[in-house]
N, CA, C and O atoms as CSV, one atom per row, in Angstrom:
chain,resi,resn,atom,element,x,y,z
A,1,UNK,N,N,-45.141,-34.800,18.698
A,1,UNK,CA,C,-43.742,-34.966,18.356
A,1,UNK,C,C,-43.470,-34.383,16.975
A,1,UNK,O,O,-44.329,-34.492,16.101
A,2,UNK,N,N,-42.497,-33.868,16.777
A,2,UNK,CA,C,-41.794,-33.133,15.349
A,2,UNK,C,C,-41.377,-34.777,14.830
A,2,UNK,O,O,-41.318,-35.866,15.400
A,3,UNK,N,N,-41.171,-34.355,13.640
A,3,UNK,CA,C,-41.159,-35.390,12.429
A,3,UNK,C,C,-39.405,-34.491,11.325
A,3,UNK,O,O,-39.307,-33.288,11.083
A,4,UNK,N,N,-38.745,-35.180,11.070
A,4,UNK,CA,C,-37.656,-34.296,9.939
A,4,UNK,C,C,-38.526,-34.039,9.078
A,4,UNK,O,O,-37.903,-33.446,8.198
A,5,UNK,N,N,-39.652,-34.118,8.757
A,5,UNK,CA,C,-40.465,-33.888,7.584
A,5,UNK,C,C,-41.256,-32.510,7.770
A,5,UNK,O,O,-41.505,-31.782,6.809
A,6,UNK,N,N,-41.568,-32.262,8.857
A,6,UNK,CA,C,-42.000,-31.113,8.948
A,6,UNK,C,C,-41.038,-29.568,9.029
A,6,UNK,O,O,-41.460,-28.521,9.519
A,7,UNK,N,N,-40.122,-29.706,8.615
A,7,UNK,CA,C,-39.010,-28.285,8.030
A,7,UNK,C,C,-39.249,-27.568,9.203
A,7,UNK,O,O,-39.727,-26.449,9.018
A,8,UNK,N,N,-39.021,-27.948,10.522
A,8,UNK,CA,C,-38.669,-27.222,12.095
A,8,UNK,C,C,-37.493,-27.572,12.639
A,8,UNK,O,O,-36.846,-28.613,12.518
A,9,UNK,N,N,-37.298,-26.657,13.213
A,9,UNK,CA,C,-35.942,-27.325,14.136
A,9,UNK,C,C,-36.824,-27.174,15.894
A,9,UNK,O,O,-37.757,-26.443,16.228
A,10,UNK,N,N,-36.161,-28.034,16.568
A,10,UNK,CA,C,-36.698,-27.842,18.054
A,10,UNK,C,C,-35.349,-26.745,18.868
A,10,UNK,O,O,-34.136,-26.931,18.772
A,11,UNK,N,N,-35.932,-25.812,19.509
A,11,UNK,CA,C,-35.259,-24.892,20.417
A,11,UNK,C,C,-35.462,-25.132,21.740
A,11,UNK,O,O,-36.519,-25.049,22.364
A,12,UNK,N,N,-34.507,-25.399,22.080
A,12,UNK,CA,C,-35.055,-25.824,23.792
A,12,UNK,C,C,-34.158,-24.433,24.650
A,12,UNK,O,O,-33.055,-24.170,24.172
A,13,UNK,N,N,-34.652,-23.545,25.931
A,13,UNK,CA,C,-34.528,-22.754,26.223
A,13,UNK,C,C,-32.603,-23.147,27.189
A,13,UNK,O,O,-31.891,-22.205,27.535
A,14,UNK,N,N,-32.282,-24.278,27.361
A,14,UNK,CA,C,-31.190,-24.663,27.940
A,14,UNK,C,C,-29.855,-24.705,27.107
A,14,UNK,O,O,-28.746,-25.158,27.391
A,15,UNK,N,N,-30.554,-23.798,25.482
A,15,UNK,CA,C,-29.292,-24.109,24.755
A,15,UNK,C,C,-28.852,-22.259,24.834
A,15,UNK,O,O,-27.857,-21.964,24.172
A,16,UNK,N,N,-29.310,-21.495,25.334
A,16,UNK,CA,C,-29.180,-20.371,25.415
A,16,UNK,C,C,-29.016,-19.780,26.908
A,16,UNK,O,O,-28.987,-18.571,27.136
A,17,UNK,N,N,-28.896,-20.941,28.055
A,17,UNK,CA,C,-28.640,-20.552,29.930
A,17,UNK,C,C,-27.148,-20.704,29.834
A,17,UNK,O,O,-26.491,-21.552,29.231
A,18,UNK,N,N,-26.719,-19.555,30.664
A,18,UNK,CA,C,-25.564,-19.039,30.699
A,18,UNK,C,C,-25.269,-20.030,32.093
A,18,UNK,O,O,-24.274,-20.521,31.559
A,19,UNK,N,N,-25.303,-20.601,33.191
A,19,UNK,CA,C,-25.205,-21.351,33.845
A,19,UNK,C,C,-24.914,-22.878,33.404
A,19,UNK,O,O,-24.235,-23.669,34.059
A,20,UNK,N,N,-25.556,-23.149,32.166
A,20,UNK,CA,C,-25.217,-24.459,32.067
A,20,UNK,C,C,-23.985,-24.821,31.028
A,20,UNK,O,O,-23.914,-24.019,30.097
A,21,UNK,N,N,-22.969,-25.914,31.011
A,21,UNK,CA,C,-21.935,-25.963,30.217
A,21,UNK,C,C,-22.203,-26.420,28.776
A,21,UNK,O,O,-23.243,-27.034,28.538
A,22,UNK,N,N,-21.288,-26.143,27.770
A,22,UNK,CA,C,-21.806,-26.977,26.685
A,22,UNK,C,C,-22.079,-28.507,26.701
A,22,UNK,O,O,-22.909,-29.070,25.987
A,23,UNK,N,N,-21.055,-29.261,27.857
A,23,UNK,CA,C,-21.255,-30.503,27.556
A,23,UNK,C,C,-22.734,-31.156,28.301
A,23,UNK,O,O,-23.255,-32.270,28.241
A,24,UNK,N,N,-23.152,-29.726,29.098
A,24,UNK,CA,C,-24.760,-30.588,29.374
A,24,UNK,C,C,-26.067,-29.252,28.928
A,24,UNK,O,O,-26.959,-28.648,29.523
A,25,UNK,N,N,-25.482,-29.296,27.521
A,25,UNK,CA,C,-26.479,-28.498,26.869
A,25,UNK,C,C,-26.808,-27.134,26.135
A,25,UNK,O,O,-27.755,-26.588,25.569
A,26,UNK,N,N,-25.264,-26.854,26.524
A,26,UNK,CA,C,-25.760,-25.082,25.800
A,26,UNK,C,C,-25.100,-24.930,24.550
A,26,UNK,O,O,-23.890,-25.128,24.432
A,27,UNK,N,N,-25.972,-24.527,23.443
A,27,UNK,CA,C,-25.234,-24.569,22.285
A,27,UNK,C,C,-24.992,-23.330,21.576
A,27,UNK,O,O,-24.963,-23.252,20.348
A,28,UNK,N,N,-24.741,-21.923,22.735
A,28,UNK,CA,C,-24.072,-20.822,21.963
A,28,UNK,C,C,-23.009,-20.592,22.891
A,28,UNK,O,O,-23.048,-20.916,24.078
A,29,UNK,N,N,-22.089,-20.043,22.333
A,29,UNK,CA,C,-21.036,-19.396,23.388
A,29,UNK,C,C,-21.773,-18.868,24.923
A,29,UNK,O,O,-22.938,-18.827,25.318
A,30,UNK,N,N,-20.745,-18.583,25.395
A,30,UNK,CA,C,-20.943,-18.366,27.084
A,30,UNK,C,C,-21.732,-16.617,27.034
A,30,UNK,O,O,-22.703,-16.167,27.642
A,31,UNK,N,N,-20.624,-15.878,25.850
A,31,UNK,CA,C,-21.030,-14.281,25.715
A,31,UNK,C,C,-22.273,-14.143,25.431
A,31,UNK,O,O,-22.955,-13.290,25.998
A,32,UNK,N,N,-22.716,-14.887,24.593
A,32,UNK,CA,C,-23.819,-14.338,24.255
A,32,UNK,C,C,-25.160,-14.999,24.747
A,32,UNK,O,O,-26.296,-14.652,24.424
A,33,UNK,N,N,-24.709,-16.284,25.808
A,33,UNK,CA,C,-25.410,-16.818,26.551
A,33,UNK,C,C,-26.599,-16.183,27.539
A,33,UNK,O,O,-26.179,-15.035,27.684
A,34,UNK,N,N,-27.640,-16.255,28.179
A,34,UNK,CA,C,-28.328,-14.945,28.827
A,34,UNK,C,C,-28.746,-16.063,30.343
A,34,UNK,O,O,-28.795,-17.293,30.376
A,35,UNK,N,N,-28.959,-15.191,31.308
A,35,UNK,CA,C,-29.401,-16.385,32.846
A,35,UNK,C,C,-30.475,-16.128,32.541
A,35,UNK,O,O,-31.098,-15.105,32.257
A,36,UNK,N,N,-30.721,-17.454,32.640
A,36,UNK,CA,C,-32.624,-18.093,32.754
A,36,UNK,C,C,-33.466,-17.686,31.910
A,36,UNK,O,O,-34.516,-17.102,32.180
A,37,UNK,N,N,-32.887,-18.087,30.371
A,37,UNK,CA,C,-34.016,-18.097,29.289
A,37,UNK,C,C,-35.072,-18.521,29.730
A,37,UNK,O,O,-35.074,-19.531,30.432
A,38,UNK,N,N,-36.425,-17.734,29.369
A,38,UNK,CA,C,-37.539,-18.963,28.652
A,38,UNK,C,C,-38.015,-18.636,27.602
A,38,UNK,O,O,-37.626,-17.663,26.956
A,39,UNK,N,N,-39.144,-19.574,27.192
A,39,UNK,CA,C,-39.520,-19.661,25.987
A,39,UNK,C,C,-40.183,-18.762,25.208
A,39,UNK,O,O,-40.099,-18.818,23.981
A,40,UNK,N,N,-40.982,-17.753,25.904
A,40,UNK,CA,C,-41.134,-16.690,25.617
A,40,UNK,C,C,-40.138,-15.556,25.284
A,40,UNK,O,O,-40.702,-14.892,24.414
A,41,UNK,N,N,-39.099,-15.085,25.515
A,41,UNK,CA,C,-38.150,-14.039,25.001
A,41,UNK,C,C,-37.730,-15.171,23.931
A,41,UNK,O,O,-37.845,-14.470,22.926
A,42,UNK,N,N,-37.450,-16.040,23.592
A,42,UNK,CA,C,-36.601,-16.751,22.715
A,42,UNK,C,C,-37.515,-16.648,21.346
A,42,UNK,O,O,-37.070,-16.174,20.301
A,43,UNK,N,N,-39.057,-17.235,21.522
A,43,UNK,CA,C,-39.489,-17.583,20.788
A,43,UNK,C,C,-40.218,-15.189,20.419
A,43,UNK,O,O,-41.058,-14.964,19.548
A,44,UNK,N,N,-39.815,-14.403,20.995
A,44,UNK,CA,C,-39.771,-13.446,20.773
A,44,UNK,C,C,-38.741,-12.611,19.612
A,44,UNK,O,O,-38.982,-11.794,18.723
A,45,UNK,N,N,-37.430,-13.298,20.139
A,45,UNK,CA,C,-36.201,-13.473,19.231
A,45,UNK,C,C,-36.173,-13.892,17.867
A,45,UNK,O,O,-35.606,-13.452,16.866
A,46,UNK,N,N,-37.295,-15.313,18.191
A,46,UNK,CA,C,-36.934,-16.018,16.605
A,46,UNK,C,C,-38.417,-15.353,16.094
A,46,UNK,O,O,-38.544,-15.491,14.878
A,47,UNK,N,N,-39.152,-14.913,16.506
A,47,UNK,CA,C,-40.361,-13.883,15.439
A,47,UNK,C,C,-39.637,-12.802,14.815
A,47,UNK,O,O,-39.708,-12.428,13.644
A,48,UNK,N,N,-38.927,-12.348,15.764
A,48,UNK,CA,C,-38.165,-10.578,15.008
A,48,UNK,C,C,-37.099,-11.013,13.653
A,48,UNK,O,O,-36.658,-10.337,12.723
A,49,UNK,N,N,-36.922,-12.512,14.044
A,49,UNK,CA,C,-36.217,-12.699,12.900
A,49,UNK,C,C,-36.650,-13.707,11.487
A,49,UNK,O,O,-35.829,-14.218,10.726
A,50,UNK,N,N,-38.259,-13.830,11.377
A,50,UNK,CA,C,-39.071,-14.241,11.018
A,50,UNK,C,C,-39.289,-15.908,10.305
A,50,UNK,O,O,-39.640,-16.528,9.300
A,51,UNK,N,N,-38.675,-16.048,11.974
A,51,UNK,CA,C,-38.725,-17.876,11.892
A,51,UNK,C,C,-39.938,-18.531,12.284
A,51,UNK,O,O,-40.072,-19.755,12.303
A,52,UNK,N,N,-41.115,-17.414,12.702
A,52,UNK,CA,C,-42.474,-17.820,12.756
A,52,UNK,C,C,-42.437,-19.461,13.880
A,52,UNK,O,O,-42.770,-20.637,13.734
A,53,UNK,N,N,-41.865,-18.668,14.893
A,53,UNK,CA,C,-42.214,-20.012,16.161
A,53,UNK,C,C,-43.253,-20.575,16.355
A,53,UNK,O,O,-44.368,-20.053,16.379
A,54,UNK,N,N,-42.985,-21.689,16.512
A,54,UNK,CA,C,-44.258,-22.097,17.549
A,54,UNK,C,C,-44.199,-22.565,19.022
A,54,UNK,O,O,-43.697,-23.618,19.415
A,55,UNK,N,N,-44.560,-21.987,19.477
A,55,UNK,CA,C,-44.439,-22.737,21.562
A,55,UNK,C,C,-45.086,-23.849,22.058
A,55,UNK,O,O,-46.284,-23.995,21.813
A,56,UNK,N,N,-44.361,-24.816,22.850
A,56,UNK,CA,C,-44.667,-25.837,23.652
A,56,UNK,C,C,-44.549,-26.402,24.466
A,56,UNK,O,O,-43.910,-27.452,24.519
A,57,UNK,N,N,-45.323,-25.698,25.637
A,57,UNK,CA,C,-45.054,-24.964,26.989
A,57,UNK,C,C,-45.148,-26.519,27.878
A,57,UNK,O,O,-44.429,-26.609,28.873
A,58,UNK,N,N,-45.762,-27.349,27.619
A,58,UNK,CA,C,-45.057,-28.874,28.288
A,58,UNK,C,C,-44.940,-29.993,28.139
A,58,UNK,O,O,-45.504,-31.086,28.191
A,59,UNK,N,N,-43.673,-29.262,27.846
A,59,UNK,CA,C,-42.580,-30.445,27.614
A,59,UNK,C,C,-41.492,-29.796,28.260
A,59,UNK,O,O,-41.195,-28.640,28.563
A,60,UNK,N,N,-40.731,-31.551,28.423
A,60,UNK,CA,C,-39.107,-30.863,28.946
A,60,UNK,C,C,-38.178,-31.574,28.109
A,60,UNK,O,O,-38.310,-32.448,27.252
A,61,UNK,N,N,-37.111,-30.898,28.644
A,61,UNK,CA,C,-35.390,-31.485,27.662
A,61,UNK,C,C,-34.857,-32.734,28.342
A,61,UNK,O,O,-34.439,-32.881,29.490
A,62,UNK,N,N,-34.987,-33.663,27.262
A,62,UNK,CA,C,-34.786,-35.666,27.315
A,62,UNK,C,C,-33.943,-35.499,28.386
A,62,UNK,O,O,-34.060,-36.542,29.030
A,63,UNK,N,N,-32.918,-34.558,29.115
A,63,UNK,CA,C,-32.225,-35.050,29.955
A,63,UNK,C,C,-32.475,-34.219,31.199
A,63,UNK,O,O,-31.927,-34.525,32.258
A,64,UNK,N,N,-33.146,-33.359,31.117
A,64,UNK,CA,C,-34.058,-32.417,32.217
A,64,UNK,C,C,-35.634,-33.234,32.309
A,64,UNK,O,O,-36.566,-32.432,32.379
A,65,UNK,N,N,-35.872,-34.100,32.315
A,65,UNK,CA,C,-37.631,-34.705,32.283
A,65,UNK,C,C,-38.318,-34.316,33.380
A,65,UNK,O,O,-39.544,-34.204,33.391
A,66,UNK,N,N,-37.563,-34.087,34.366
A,66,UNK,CA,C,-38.543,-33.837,35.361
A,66,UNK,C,C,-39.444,-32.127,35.448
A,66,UNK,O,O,-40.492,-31.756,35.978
A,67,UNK,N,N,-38.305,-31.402,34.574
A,67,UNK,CA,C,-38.192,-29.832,34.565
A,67,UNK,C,C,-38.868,-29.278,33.347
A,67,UNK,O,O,-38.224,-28.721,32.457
A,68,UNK,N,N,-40.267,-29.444,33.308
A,68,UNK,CA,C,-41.076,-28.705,31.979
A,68,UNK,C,C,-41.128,-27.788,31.688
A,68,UNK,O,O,-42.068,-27.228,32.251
A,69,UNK,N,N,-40.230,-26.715,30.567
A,69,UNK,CA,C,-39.872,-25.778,30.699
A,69,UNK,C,C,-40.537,-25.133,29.113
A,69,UNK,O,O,-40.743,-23.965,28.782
A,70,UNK,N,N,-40.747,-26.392,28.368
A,70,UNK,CA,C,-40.879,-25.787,26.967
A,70,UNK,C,C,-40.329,-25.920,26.107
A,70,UNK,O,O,-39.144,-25.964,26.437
A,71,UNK,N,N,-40.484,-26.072,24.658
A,71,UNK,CA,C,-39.706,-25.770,23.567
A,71,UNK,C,C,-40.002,-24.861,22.632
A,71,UNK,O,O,-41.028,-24.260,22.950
A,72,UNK,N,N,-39.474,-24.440,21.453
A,72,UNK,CA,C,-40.076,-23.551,20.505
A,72,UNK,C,C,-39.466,-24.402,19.028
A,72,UNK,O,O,-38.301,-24.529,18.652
A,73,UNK,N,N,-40.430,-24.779,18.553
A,73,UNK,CA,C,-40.252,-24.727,16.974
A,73,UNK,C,C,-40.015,-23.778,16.200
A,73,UNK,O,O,-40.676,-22.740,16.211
A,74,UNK,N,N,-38.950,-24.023,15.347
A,74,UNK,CA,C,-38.922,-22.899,14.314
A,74,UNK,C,C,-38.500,-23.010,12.679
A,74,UNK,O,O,-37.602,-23.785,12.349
A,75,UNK,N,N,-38.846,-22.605,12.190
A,75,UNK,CA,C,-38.580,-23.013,10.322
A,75,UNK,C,C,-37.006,-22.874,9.758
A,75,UNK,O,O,-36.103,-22.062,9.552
A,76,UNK,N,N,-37.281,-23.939,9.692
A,76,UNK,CA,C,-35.656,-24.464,8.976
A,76,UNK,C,C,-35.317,-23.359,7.793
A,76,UNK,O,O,-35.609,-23.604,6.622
A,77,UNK,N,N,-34.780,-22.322,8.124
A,77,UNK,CA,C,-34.452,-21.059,7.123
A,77,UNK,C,C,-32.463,-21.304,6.698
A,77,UNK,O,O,-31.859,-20.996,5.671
A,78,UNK,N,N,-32.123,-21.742,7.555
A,78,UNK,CA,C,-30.621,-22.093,7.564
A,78,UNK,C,C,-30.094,-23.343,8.691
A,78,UNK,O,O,-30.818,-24.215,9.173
A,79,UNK,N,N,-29.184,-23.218,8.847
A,79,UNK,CA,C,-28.196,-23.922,9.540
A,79,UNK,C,C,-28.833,-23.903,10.812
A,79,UNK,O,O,-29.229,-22.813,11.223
A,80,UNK,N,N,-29.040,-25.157,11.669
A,80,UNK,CA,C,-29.145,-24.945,13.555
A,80,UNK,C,C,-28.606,-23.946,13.903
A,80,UNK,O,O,-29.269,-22.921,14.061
A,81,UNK,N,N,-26.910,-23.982,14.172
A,81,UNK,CA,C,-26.462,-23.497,14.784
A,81,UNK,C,C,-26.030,-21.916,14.035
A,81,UNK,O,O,-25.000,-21.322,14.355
A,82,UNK,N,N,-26.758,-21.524,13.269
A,82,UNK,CA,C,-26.281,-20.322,12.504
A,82,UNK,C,C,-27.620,-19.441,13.397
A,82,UNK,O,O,-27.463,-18.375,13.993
A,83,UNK,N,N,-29.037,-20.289,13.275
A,83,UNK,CA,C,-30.190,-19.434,13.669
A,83,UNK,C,C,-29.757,-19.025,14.689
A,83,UNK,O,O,-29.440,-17.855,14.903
A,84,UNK,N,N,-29.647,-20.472,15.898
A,84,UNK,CA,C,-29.417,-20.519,17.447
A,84,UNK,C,C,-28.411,-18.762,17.641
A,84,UNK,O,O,-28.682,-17.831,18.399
A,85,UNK,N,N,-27.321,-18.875,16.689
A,85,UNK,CA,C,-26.501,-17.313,17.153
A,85,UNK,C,C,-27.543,-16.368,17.018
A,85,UNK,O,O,-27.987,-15.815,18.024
A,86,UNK,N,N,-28.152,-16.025,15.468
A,86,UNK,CA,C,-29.162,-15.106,15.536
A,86,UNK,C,C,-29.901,-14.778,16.808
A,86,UNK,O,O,-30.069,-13.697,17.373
A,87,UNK,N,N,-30.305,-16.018,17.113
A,87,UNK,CA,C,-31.709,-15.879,18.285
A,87,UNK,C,C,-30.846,-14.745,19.479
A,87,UNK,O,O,-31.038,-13.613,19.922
A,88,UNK,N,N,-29.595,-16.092,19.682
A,88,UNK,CA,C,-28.523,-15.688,21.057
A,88,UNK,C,C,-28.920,-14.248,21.070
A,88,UNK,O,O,-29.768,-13.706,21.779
A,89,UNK,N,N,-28.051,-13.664,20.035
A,89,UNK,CA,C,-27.629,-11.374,19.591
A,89,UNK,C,C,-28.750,-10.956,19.997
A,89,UNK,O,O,-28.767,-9.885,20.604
A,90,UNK,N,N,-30.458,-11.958,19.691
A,90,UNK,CA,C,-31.227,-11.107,19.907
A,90,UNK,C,C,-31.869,-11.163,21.373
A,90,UNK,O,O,-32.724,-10.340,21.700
A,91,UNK,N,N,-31.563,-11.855,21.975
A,91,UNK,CA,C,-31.789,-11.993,23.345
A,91,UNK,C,C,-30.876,-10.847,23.993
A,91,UNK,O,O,-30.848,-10.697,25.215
């Protein structure tokens, strides 16, 4: 488990699926949204932009539990939702 102490944010691949709505999970716009992230292109995204990921291929999202899809850690360089766009452009 991540700790606020360890300067990561958690990326879960459902905040970047163009299928799902914001109110059950997606936290970039629809445009720049992509079908069927995973954790690999994302955590590809946040290297090019040298947030030095880390992957964690099982686990799932508290409201997806049954669906182990992954997360990616990444270094608190700015704002959540400022990286999350970065990542989005680079997908």
């Amino acid at each position: 488990m991540v700790s606020r102490e360890e300067d990561k944010y958690v990326v879960w691949p459902i905040y970047f699926d163009k299928s799902v709505s914001r109110l059950s999970g997606r936290k970039v716009s629809k445009k720049n949204a992509v079908d069927k992230p995973d954790i690999e292109s994302i955590s590809k995204a946040a290297k090019s932009l040298g947030l030095n990921p880390v992957l964690e291929k099982n686990v799932s999202y508290p409201s997806k539990h049954w669906k182990k899809e992954g997360r990616i850690l990444i270094d608190k360089n700015d704002s959540k939702s400022k990286l999350l766009r970065q990542i989005a452009n680079r997908l």
